[in-house]
N, C-alpha and C positions, 0 to 999 in steps of 0.2 A: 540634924540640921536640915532646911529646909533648899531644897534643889527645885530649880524651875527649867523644866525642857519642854521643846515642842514638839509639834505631830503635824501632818500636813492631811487635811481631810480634804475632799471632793463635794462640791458645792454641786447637786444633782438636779435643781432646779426651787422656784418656791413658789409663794402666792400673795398677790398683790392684795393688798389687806382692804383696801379703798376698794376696788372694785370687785373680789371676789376673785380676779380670773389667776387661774393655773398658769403656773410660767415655766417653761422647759428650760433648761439648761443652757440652752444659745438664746435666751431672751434673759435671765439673769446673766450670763457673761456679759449682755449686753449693756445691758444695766451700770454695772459693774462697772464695764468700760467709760463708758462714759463720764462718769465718778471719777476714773480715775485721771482720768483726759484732761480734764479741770484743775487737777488734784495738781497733775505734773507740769501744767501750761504754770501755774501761782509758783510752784518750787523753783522753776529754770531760772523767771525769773528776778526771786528772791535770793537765787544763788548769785545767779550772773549780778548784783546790785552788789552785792558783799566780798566778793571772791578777789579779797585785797589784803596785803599783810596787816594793815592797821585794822580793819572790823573782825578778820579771824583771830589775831593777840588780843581785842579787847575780849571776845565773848569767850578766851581761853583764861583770862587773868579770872572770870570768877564772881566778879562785885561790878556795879554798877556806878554809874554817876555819886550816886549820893554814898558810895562805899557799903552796899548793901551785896548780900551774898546773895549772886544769882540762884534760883531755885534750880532743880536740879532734870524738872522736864525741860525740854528743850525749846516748844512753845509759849512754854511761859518765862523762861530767859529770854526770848525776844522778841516777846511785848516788854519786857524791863528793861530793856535796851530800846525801845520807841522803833524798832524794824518793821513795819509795814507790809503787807503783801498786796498785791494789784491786782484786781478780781479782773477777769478776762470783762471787755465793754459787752453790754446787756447783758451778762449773766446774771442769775440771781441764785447766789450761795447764802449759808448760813454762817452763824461762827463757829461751828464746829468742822464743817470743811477746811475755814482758814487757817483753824486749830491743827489740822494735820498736814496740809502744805509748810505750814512754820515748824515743825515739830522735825517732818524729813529733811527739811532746809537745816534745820540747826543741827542733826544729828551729822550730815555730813560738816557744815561748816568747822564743828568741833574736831571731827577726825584731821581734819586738814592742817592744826595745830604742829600734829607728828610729822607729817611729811615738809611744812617749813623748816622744821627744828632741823631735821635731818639734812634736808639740801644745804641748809646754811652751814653745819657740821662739816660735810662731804667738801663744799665751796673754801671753807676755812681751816681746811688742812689737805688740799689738791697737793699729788702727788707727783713726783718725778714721774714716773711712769704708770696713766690711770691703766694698763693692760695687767701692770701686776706689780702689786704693793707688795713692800717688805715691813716684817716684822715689827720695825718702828714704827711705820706710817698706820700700819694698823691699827695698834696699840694709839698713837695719836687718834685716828677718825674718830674707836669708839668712845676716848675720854671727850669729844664736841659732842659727843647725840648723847641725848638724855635717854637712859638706858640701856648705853651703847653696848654693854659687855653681855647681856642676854639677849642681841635683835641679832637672825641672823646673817651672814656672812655674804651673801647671794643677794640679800634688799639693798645693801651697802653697791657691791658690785651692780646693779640695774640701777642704780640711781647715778651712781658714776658711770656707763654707758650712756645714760641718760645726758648727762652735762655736756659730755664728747661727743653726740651727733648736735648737742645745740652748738657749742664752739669751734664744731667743723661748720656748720651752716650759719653763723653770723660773725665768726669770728670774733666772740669776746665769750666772759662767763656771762651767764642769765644773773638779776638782780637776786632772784628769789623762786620759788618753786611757782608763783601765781605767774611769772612771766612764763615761766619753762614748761606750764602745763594749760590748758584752759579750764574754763569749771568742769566736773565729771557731770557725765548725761544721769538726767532722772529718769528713776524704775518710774512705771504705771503701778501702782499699789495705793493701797487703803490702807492707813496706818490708825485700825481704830481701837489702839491701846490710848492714844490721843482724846477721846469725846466721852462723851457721857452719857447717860441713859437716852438722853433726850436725839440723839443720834443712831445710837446701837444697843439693842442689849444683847444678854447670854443667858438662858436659863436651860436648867437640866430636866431632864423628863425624873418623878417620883418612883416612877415604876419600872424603868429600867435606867442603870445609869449609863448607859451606851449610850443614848439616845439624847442629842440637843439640840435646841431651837435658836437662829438665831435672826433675831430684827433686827432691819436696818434700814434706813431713809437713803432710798436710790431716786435719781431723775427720769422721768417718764420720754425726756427728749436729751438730745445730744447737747443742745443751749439752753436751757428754763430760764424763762422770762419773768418766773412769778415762783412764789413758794405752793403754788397749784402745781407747778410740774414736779414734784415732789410727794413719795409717798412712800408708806412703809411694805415690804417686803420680809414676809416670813420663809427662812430657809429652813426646813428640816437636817441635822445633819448626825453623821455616828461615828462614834469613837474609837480608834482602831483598837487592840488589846492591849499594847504597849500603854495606853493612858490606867491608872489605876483608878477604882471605882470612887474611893475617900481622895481624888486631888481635888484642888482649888483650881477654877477653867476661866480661863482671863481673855477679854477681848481679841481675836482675832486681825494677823492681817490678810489684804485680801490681793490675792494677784490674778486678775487676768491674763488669759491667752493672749501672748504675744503677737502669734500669726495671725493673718487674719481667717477668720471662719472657724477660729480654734473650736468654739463654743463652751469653754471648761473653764472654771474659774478654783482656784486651790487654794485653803485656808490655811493658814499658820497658825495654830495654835497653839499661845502659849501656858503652861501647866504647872502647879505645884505642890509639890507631897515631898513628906519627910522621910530621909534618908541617914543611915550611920552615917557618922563624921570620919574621913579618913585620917590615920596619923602620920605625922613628920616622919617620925623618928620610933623607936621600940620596936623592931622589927626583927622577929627570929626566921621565918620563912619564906625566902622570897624568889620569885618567877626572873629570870633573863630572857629576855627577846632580844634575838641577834636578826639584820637584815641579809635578805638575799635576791638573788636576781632569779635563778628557777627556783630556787627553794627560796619562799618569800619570807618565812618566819621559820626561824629554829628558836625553840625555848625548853629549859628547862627549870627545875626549881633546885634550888639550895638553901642548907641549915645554917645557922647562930650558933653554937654551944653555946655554954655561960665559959666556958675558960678562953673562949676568944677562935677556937679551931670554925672551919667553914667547910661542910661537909658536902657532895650533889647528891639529892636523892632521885636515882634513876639516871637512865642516858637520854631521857630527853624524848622529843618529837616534833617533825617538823610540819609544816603547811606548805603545801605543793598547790598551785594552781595554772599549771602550766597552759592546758588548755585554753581558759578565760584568758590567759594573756599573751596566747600565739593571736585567739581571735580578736583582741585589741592592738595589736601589732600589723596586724592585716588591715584592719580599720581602719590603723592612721596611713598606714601607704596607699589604702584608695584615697582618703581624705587629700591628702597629700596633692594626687593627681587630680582630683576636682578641684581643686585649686588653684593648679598649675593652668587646666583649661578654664577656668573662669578667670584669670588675670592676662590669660591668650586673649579670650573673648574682648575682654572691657580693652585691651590695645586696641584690637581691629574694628571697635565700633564705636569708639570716640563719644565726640560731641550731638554726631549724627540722630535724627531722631526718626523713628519707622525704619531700622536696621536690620536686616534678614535673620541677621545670630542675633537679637536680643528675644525672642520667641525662646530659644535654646540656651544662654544664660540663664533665665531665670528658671528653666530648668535646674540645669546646673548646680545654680545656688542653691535652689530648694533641695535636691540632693545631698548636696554639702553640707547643710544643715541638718538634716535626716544622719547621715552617718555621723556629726558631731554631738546629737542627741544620743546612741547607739553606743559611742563612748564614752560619754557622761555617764549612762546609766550602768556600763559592766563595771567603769571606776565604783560606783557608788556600792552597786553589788560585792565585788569584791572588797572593799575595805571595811564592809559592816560583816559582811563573812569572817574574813581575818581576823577583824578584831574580837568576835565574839567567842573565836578558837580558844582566841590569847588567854581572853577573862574565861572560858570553860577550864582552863587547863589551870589557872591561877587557882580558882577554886575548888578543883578535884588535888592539887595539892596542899589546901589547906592555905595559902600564901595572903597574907595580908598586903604585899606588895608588890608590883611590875616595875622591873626596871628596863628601860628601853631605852636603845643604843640613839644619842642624837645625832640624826644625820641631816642638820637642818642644812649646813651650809656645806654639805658632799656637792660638786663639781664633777661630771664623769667627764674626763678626756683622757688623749691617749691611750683609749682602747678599740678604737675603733669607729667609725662612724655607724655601724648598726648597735653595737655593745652602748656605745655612749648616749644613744638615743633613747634607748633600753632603759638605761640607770636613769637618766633625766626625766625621764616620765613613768614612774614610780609612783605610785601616791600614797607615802610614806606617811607626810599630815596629816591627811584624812587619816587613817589609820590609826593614827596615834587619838586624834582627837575622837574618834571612834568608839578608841580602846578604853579612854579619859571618862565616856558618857554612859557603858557598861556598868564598868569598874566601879560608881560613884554609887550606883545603888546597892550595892554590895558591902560599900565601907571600904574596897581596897584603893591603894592610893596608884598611881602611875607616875615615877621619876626617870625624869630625861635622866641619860647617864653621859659623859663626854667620850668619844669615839676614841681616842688614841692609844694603838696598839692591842686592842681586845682582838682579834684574827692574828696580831704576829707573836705576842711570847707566849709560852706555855701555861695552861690555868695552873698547872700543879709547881713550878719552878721559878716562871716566870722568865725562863731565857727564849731567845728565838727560834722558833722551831722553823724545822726546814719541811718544803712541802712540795708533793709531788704529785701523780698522775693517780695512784690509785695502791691500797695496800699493799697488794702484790705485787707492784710496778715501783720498789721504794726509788727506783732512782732515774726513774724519767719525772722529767720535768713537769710541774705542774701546779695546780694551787688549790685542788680540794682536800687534799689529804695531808696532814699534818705529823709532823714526826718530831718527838722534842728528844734533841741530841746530846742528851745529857744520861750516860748508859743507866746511873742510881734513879735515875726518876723513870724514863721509860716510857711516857705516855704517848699512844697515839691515837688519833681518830679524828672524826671530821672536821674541816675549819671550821664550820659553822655552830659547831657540837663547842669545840676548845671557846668560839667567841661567849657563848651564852653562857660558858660558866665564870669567864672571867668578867661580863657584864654583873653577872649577880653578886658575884664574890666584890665587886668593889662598891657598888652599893651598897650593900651590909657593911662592908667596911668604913666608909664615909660617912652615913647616915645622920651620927651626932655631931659631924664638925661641919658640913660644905654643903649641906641639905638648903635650899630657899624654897620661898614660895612668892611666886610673884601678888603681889597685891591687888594689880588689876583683873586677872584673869585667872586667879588658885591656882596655877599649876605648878607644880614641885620641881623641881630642877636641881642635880648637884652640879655648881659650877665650877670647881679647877680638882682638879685631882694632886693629891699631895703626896710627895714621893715617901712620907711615912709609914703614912696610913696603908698607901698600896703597895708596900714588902710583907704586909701583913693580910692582902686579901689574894689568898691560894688557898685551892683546894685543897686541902689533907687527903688521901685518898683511904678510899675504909678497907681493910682486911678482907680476902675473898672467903668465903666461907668455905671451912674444912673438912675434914671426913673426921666422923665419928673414933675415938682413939677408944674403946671401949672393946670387952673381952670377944670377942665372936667364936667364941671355939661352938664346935659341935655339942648340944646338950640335951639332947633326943634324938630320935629313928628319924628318919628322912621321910615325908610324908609321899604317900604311896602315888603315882602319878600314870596315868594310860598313856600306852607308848604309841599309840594311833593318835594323829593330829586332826582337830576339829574337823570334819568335811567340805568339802569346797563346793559341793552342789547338793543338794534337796534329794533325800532320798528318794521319792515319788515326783513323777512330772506334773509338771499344772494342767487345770485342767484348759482344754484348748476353748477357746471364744468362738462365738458364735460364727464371725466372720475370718476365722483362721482354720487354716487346713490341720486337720489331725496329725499326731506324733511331731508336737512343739519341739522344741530342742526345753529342755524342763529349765525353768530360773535359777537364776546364781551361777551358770556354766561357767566356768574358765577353760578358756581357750589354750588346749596345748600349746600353740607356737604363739601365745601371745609374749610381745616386746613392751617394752617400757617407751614412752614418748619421748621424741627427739631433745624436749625438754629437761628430761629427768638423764638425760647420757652427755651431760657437758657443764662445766661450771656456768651458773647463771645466776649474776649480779643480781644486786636491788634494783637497778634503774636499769633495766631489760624491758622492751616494750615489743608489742604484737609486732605482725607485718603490717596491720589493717591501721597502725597510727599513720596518719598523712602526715609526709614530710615534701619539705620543700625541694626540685629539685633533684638533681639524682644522689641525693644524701642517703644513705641506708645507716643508720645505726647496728654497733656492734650487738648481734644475737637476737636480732631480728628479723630469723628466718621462721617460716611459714610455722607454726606447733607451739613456738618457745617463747619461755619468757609469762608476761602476767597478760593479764587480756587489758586489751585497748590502752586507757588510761592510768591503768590502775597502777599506783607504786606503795615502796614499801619503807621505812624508816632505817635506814642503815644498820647493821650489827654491831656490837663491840666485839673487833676484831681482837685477837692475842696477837702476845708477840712471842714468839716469829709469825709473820703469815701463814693459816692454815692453808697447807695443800690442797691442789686441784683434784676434786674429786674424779674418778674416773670410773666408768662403766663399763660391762662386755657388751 
């Protein structure tokens, strides 16, 4: 099947084809900019003309006047609707410019359909209490929203916040979501999948296919008065590797630097090559990804038999990335406080103009902005990380499918106000969607699976297991370690380990009855779990391998062996270097009174870290004294522990 993604390339500068002259970088952003300046002045407002429930139903219902089916670009549904745009006075645009102001006008106007449907929903079935719905009211809201039973739980709740600060400030409900909202602001962008040659082209260099050129008709001034201030513009550009040599390379869009003096303008490009078709259903081997808060992913994979058994191959592994997101946790508490002082500022400098702290605000801000980029990009970094674990680990076990725990509508409270902040800014969707974009070239599929009780019964039994502080701690309280209290079963080990086999095992389980795929967006989802189907999704647990039962008697001489042990040092000294003193001590010595390191003389967990980790505070983690434990960051995948707890080893 054919898959189209994109790549964001770096517009490095081009050459004005009219006149010959080389253009740097910050004279094409400029360019650019100004393009798009025009672009977004026609959009505002062609939104602001339309942004009424009767023009967004009509351009949602499909057909036009004469009951003709809207076409399906967005610009040209509204020329068939007689929607006009308003060229800025003295401008002089083409109709390709006005082709793309119509184009982003209509693509949002079309989005805005959903967010009617829903307010109207949310409005026609208002709750006793909008702080917390019960399980009827629920069940009501989502039979109002169209699609109600796959949108998550969390959009529902923010739009009901939403109604509640309007009904605290006007005292009544809003008509409709166009009162309760104003129009969304327009991006600066160049949407030239909208025009034609005669505006943009694309072509590939023959000799290498990294390599692409692309033209486009930029204004020479900020206003162009005539089709003279208008010319063409050749950009050199290169394909990062992720693009394959045999895709299809489609019109680009084009976004300038937001700041000013940015000078950098970033392409979208979007891309098409054939990829395997994922499947629904037919699925013998498949990946569990359970979430976590220090341990961000734990996954495993598990088997199908044909007689119905579900087997785990292996104990799994998880993805740690603690550090990345101690230093995103740090990020946002500066953020935090630069925001705290730039909302200090904007109180004490009012309406006043030539104010002593506006010099220092706009610092400020620009800082704020700075660290809000800083955490942008470790999100980004980490979720294309994670996700690409996920799909290495699917494929090194053969797994045609990931099933991942949904936790679109998790809520963190009452755990804390740093713990809760923790969870709620996760970026669990990227991740998934991440994982979705890997996965697709490969053929394997990604299924949401429903979160409830995959961390509390047992994979193998399915009753509650009880959990504690740590293997050999079974009866201090706590919630990593998992004990299932059922003496015939027996299992124990980590909660994150029990979640990722019970996520797989009910996938596989499920597969051919409660498997969907949403029509709009491909993605697979199983929606309700059925208490049948899941008595029958347990692990089987496989037989530990045994000792050979075969004859071992004596059946020959004992083969002859030196009763002298290897030698511990070089019989001859080395010879001494140039710039070393004669009679070396010879290599390989061991040192009669040498000791074992403080390391090696105490039981030392997995998640044991140096002295040299910084911690916050005067916190010292247990066995983290100066020698012991792993270096710096480095951790290890837990063990499968026996039962009873193996003893603490002990040293002289």
């Amino acid at each position: 099947m054919a898959r189209t993604a994109s790549a964001r390339v770096l517009l490095c500068g081009g050459v004005d084809e009219k006149t010959g002259e080389a253009l740097t970088a910050r004279a094409v952003t400029e360019r650019v900019g100004w393009a798009a300046d025009l672009v977004a002045d026609m959009t505002a407002g062609l939104l602001a003309g339309h942004w009424n429930a009767e023009d967004v139903a009509r351009l949602a219902a499909g057909v036009d006047e004469a009951g003709r089916v809207l076409p399906s670009n967005a610009w040209m549904a509204l020329r068939r609707l007689g929607w006009a745009v308003n060229v800025p006075a003295g401008a002089k645009v083409n109709d390709r410019i006005v082709r793309m102001a119509q184009e982003q006008a209509g693509r949002v106007l079309r989005g805005a359909q959903h967010r009617a449907e829903m307010v109207v929903g949310v409005l026609n079935t208002w709750p006793a209490d909008p702080a917390k719905r019960m399980a009827v009211e629920w069940d009501a809201v989502r039979e109002a929203i169209p699609d109600g039973r796959s949108l998550s739980g969390s959009v529902i709740k923010a739009r009901t916040r939403q109604i509640s600060a309007f009904l605290n400030a006007h005292g009544r409900f809003p008509v409709d979501v166009f009162e309760l909202e104003e129009a969304p602001r327009v991006a600066r962008m160049l949407v030239l999948a909208a025009v034609d040659r005669q505006q943009a082209t694309l072509e590939r260099a023959e000799d290498d296919p990294a390599r692409v050129l692309l033209r486009v008709q930029l204004p020479t001034r900020p206003d162009p008065r005539s089709y003279a201030d208008w010319s063409w513009v050749a950009c050199p550009l290169t394909l990062p590797p992720t693009v394959p040599p045999d895709s299809v390379l489609h019109l680009p869009t084009l976004r300038p630097a937001s700041r000013p003096g940015g000078g950098r303008v970033h392409a979208d490009l979007a891309f098409s090559y054939p990829v395997p078709k994922a499947k629904r259903t037919g699925h013998t081997i498949a990946l569990g990804v359970d979430w976590g808060l220090n341990t961000l992913l734990s996954a495993g994979a598990c088997r199908l038999h044909p007689d119905g058994t579900i087997t785990a191959l292996g104990a799994g592994a998880m993805f740690r990335a603690g550090g990345v997101m101690a230093r995103q946790h740090r990020l946002r508490r500066h953020g935090e406080h630069l925001h705290a002082k730039t909302d200090t500022y904007e109180c004490l400098i009012g309406d006043r103009e030539g104010h002593y702290l506006t010099a220092k605000h706009a610092v400020l801000t620009a800082e704020r902005q700075h660290v809000a980029d800083r955490r942008t990009g470790l999100n980004d970094a980490l979720a294309w990380s994670a996700a690409r674990w996920a799909v290495d680990q699917a494929t090194a076990a053969g797994a045609s499918v990931i099933y991942v725990e949904d936790l679109r509508s998790m809520e963190a409270k009452g755990m804390g106000r740093t713990l809760n902040t923790r969870l709620s800014q996760a970026v669990r969707g990227q991740i998934t969607g991440n994982m979705r974009h890997l996965a697709a070239e490969t053929g394997i599929a990604v299924v949401t699976v429903p979160a409830r009780n995959t961390s509390k019964h047992c994979p193998h039994c399915l009753l509650p297991l009880r959990h504690c502080k740590a293997p050999d701690r079974p009866t201090t309280p706590g919630w990593k370690w998992a004990i299932c209290p059922d003496p015939q079963c027996g299992w124990q080990g980590d909660r994150d380990h029990g979640a990722w086999r019970r996520i797989a095992a009910r996938g596989l389980a499920h597969q051919h009855n409660t498997t969907v795929v949403d029509r709009a967006t491909g993605h697979m989802a199983i929606g309700r779990v059925i208490d049948t189907l899941e008595a029958g999704a347990v692990i089987t647990p496989t037989a530990a391998p045994k000792a050979s039962g075969g004859d071992r008697s004596k059946t020959g001489p004992t083969p002859r062996r030196t009763p002298r042990p290897a030698p511990r040092r070089r019989r001859a000294p080395s010879t001494p270097g140039p710039q070393r003193p004669a009679g070396q001590r010879p290599e390989g010595h061991a040192h009669t009174d040498h000791k074992p390191p403080r390391a090696a003389c105490r039981h030392q967990g997995v998640h044991t870290i140096s002295s040299n980790t910084p911690t916050a505070g005067r916190h010292r983690p247990k066995g983290a004294a100066l020698g012991a434990g792993f270096h710096l960051h480095a951790h290890a995948t837990p063990p499968r522990w026996a039962d009873p707890p193996v003893t603490t080893p002990q040293c002289d």
